[in-house]
C-alpha positions as CSV (number, residue, x, y, z in Angstrom):
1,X,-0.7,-29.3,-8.1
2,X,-2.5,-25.8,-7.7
3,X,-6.1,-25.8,-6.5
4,X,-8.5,-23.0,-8.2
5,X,-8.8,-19.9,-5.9
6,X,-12.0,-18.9,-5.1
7,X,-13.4,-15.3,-6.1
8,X,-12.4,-12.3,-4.1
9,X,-14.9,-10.1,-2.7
10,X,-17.3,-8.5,-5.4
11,X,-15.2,-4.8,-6.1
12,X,-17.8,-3.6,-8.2
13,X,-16.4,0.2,-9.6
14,X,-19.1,3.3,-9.0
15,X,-20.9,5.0,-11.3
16,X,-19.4,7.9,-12.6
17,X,-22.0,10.2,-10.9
18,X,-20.3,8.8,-7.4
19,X,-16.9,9.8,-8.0
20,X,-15.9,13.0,-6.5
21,X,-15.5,15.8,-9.1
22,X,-11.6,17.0,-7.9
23,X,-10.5,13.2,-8.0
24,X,-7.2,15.0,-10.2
25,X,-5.2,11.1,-10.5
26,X,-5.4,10.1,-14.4
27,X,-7.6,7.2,-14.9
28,X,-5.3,5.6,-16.7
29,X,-2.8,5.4,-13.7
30,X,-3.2,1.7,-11.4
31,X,-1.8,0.8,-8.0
32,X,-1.0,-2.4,-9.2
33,X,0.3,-4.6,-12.5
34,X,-1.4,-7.7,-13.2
35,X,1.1,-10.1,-13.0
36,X,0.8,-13.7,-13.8
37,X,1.1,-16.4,-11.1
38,X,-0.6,-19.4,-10.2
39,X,-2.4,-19.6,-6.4
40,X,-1.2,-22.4,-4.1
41,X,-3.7,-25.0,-2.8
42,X,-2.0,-23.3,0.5
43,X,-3.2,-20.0,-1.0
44,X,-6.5,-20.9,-2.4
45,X,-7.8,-22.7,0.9
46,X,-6.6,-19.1,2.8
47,X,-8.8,-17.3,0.6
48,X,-11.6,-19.3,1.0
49,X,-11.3,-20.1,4.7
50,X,-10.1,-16.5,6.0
51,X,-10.9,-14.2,2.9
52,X,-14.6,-13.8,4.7
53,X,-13.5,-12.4,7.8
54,X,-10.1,-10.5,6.5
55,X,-11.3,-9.2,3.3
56,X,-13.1,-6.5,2.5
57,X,-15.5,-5.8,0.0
58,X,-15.2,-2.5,-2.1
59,X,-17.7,0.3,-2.4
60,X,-18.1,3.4,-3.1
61,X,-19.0,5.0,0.4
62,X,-16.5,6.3,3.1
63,X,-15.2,3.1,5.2
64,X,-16.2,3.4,9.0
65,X,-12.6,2.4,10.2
66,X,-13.4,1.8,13.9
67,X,-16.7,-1.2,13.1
68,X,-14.0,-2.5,10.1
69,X,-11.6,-3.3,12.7
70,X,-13.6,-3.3,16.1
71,X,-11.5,-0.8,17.0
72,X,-10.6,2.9,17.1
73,X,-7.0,3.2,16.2
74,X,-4.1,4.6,14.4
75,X,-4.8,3.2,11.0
76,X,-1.9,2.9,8.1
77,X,-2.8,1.8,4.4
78,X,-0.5,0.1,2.4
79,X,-0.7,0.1,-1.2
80,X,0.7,-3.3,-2.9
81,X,2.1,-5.7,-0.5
82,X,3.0,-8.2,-2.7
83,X,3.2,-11.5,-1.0
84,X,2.8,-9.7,2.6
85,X,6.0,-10.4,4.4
86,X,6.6,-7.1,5.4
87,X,3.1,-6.3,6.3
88,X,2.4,-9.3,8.9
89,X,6.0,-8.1,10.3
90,X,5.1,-4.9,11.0
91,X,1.5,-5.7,11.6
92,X,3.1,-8.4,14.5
93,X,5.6,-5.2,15.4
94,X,3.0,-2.6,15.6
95,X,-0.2,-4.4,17.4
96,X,-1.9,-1.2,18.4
97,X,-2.2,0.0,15.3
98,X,-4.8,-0.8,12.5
99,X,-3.3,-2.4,8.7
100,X,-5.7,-1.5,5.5
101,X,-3.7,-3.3,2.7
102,X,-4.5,-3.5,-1.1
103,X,-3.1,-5.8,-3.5
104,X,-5.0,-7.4,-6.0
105,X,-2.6,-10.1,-7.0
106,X,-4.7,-13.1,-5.7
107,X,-1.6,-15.3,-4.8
108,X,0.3,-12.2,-2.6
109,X,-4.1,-12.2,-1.0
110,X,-3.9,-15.5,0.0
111,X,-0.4,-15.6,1.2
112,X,-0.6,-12.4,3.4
113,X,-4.3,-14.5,5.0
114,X,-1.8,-17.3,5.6
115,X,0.7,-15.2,7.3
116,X,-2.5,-13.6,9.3
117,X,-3.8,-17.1,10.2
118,X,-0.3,-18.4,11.5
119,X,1.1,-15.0,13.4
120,X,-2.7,-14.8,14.9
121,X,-3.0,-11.3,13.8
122,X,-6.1,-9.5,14.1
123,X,-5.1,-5.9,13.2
124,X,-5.1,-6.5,9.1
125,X,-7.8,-5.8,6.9
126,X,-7.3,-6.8,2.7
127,X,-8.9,-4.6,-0.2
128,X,-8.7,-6.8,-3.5
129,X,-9.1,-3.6,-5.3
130,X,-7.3,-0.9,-6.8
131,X,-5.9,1.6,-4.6
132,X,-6.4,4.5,-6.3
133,X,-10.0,4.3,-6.4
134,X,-10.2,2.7,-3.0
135,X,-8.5,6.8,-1.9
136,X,-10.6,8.0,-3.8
137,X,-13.5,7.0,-2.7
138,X,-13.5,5.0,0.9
139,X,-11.0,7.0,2.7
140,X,-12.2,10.5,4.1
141,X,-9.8,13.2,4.7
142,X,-7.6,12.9,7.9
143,X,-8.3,9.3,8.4
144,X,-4.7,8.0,8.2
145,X,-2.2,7.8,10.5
146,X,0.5,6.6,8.1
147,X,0.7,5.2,4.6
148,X,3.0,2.7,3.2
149,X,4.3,2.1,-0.5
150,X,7.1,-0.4,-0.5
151,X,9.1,-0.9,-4.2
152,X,6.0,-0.2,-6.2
153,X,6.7,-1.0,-9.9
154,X,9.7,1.0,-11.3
155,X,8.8,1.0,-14.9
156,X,12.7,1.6,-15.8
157,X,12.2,2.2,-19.4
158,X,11.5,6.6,-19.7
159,X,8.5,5.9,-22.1
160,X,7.0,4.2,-19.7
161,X,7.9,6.5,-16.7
162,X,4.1,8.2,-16.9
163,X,2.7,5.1,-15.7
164,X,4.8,5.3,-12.3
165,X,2.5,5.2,-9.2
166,X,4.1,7.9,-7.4
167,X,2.4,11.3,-9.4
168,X,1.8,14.7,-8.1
169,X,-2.0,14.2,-8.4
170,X,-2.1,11.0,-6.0
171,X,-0.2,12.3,-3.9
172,X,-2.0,15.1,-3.0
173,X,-5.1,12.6,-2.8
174,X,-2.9,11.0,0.0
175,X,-1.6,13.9,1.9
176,X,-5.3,15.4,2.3
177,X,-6.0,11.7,3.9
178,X,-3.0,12.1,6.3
179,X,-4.2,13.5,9.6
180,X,-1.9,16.6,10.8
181,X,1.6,14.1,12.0
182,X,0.6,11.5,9.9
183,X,3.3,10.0,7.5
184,X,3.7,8.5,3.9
185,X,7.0,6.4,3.6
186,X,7.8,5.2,0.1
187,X,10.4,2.7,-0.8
188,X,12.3,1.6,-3.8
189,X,15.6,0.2,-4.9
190,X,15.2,2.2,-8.5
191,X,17.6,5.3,-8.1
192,X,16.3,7.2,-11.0
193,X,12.5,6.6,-9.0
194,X,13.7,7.3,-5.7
195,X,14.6,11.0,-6.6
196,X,11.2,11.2,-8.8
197,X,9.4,10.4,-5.4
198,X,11.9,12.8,-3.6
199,X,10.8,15.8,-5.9
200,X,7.2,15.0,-6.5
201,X,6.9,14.2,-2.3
202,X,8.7,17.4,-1.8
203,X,6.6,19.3,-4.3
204,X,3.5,18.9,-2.3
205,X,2.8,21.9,-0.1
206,X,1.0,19.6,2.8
207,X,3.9,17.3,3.3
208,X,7.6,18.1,4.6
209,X,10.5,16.1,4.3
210,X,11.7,13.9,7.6
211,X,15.3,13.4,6.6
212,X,15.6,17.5,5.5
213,X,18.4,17.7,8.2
214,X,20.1,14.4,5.4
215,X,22.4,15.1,2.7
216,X,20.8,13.9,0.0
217,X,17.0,14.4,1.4
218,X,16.6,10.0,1.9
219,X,15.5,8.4,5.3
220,X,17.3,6.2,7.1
221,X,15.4,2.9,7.2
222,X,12.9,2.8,10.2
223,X,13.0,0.3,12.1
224,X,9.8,-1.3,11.5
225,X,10.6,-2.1,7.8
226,X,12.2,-5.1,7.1
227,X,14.8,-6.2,5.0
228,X,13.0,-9.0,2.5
229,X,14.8,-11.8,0.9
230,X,14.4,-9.8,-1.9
231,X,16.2,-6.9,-0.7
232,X,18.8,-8.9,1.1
233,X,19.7,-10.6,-2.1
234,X,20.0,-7.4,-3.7
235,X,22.0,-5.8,-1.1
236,X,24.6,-8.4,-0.8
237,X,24.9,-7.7,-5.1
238,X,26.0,-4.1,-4.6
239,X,22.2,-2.6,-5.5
240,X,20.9,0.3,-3.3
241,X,17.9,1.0,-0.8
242,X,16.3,4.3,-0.6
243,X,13.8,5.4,1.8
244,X,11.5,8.4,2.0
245,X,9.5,9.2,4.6
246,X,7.4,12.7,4.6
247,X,4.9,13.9,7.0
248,X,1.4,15.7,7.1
249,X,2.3,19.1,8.2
């Protein structure tokens, strides 16, 4: 039996007068699908329990990164984690540096709050909102250290390509929020989407390509990602990995 989850954190949307007057991503492109799925009694009790300490609510102003986390340190936003496997790995990998994560999925919420609760992790903060407008208007320029998008939705069919995630516009949104070093690593196991994000990443005057010196521009997998059940399941069937990793020049 599932339990009811409780409401996420208010994410109220600003008024149009708030919203910065270059914001150049199409309203009609979302970080995330809303995808069907019932929340454990696991899940829900996660959310309710840990959901006040661990998730943020969204506004409109510029997030003070240091008081979120009680902490100044290298901070990496990751858009869509799913059910948050790969997040509380790296977040256990990485201790010194700071997780902002959004997913509005409430089941992949509660699960990642699990994952929090049992691997003790404190560096992990949750937006239940969209991403796009949580760049747009929380994150000031130069305030990232890296930023992680890991097999965002494909939409395989080419009519539906436009509503891909990875777009000139945001990603020139992202790269002003990169400080100078800072990185964006995308991954996918979509060929025909990997080499959309290679051209539209290598498009972008304020990025430059890691893996230049790599035939075929891709990244070898860093070390910090890991291999999901998912992708394990996948790679035993013959079906291909591609990473790209680009950095704030």
């Amino acid at each position: 039996m599932t339990a009811t989850p409780p409401s996420l954190p208010a994410s109220p949307s600003p008024a149009p007068a708030s919203a910065p007057q270059d914001v150049a991503h199409p309203k009609s492109i979302r970080s995330f699908v809303r995808r069907a799925g019932r929340t454990t009694t696991g899940q829900a009790k996660a959310l309710a329990d840990l959901g006040p300490k661990f998730v943020l609510p969204y506004s409109g102003h510029a997030i003070d990164l240091a008081a979120t986390f009680g902490r100044s340190a290298p901070t990496i936003l990751e858009i869509g984690f799913g059910m948050g496997e790969a997040t509380a790995h790296i977040a256990a990998l990485l201790p010194q540096n700071n997780f902002l994560c959004c997913e509005v999925h409430p089941p992949g919420v509660g699960a990642l709050l699990k994952r929090i609760d049992e691997q003790n992790l404190a560096n992990i903060r949750i937006l239940a909102h969209d991403a796009v407008e949580v760049i747009d208007h929380m994150l000031p320029p130069h305030s990232l250290a890296g930023i992680h998008i890991f097999f965002p939705d494909p939409w395989h069919k080419k009519k539906h390509n436009k509503r891909r995630l990875i777009q000139a516009p945001l990603v020139a949104r992202l790269a002003t929020r990169l400080k100078p070093g800072g990185y964006l690593h995308c991954a996918t196991d979509w060929q025909p989407y990997a080499e959309q994000i290679l051209q539209v990443l290598g498009s972008e005057p304020l990025l430059r390509n890691t893996a230049d010196a790599v035939e075929g521009g891709f990244a070898p997998k860093p070390d910090y990602r890991p291999l999901t059940k998912f992708e394990k399941r996948g790679l035993k069937l013959g079906h291909g990995v591609w990473d790209v990793v680009f950095e704030r020049v």
